[in-house]
C-alpha positions in Angstrom: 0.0 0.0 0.0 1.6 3.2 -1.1 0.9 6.8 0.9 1.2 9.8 -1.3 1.7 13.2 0.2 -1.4 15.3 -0.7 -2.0 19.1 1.0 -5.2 18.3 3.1 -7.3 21.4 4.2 -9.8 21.2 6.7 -12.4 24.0 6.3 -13.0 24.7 9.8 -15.4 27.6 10.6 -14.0 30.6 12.5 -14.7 30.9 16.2 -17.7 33.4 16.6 -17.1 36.1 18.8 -20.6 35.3 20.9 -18.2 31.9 21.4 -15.1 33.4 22.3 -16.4 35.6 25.1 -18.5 32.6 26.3 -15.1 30.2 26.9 -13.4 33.7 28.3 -16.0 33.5 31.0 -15.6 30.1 31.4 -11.9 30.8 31.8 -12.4 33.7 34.7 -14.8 31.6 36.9 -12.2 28.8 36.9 -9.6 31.2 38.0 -12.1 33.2 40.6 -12.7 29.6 41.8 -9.2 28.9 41.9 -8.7 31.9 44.2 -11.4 31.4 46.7 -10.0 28.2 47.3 -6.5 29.2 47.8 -8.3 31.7 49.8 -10.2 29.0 52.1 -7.0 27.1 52.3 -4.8 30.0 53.8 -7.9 30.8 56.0 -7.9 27.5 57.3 -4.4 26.9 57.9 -4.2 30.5 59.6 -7.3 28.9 61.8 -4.8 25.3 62.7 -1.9 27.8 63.4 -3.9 29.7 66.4 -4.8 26.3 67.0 -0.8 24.9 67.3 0.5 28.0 69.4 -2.6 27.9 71.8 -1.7 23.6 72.2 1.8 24.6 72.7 1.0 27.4 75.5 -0.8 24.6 77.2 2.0 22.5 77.0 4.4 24.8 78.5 2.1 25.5 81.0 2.0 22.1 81.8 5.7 21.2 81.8 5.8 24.4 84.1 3.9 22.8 86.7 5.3 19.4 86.8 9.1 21.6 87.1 7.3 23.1 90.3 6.0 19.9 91.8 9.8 18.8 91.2 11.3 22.1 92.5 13.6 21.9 89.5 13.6 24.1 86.5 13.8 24.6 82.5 16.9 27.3 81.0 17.3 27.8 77.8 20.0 29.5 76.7 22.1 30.4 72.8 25.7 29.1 72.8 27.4 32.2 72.3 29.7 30.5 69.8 27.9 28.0 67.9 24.7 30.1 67.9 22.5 26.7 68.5 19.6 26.5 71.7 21.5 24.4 75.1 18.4 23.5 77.5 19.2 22.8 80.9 17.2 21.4 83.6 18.3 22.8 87.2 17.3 22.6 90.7 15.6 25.3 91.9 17.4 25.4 95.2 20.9 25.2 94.6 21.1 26.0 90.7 22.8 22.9 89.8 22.6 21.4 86.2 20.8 18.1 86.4 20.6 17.7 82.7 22.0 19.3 79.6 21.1 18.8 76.3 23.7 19.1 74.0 25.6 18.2 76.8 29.5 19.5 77.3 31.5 17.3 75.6 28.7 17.5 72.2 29.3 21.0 72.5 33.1 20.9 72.7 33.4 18.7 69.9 30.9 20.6 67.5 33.4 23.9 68.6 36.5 22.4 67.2 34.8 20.6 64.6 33.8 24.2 63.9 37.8 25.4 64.3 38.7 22.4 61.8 36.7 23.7 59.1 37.7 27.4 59.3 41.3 25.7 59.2 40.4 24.0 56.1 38.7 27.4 54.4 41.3 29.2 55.1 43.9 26.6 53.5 41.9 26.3 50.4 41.4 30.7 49.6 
């Protein structure tokens, strides 16, 4: 079976302007839809973020009272060199550190892991 190459022209009929405004309105109600439902989306994740911070409030309140009961206490501080959060739980009484998280040695190692790589940048510029 042999295929010759002929021109074939399809007579379509030009799109009638009462037709073109019809699929442009069809076109702006998808998109007005598409924005009230972003719309409802950020509105509802704006209403389970109040929702978060007011759950977390609770919780530190919580945690609070159980440090009381225990006469102990929660301290956060920022290492002043590696800029990261150390929480340390202390007795009220005496100040002593019970627990540390990163403790000591964690945060002597990540400070001369720290020195090691300045070393290293310093060597390679």
């Amino acid at each position: 079976m042999r295929v010759s190459s002929q021109d074939v022209m399809l007579d379509l009929p030009d799109p009638k302007p009462q037709e073109l405004v019809v699929k442009r309105q069809m076109q702006e109600g998808a998109l007005q839809n598409m924005e009230k439902q972003m719309q409802e989306s950020v509105q509802r994740a704006e209403s389970q973020n109040k929702v978060n911070s007011e759950e977390v409030r609770k919780l530190l309140e919580e945690i609070r009272s159980k440090f009381d009961m225990l006469s102990k206490y929660l301290r956060i501080e920022i290492d002043s060199d590696l800029e990261i959060p150390v929480a340390k739980i202390m007795e009220r009484d005496t100040n002593r550190v019970i627990r540390q998280i990163p403790p000591d040695y964690l945060l002597e190692l990540m400070k001369r892991i720290d020195q090691m790589l300045g070393v290293l940048l310093e060597k390679e510029a």
